[in-house]
C-alpha positions, 0 to 999 in steps of 0.5 A: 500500500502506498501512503498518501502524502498530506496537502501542500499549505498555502497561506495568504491574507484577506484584507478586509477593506476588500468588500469581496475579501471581508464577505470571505472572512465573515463566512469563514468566521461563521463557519464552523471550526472543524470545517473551515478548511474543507470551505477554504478547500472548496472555494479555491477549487471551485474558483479554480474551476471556474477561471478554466472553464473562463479561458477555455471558452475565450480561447475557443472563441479566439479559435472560431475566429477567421484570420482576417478578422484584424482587418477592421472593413471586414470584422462587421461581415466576418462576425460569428451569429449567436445561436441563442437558447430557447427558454425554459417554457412557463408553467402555470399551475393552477391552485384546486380548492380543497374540500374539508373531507380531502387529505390534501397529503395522502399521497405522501404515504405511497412514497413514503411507505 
């Protein structure tokens, strides 16, 4: 069996005249003490993946480009058109009025058993 080695530490300091920064540490003083380094852990990662996922839209943006694109009489007819996403369609439901003998949650207890 081959042993795990621990996490490299990395220290830093939040200034908390950031606005950004001071909501951070006043999260992470809410937090619960045995679990602020599994946020900290979380947050950087997540962060992290965000700005891969940021340059690797900009560069395939950049990849979709003609080459000719520098030229400033053709960039208005070489622009890419935007496919946009159809919306998510809007259900409207519609309340039922319930009578006095209905058990408005009697269903529940097929699911829940």
């Amino acid at each position: 069996m081959a042993k795990t080695k621990p996490g490299q530490r990395v220290a830093l300091q939040l200034d908390p005249r950031i606005a950004l920064e001071a909501i951070i540490l006043n999260r992470l003083e809410r937090t619960p003490t045995a679990r602020r380094q599994e946020w900290l852990r979380s947050l950087l990662v997540q962060g992290f993946r965000l700005e891969c996922l940021t340059l690797r839209s900009v560069t395939e943006e950049q990849e979709q480009r003609p080459a000719m694109a520098f030229n400033h009489r053709l960039a208005g007819e070489l622009k890419i058109p935007v496919v946009m996403k159809p919306e998510n369609p809007v259900v409207t439901v519609m309340p039922t009025e319930a009578t006095a003998t209905e058990k408005p949650f009697a269903a529940l207890g097929k699911v829940i058993g």
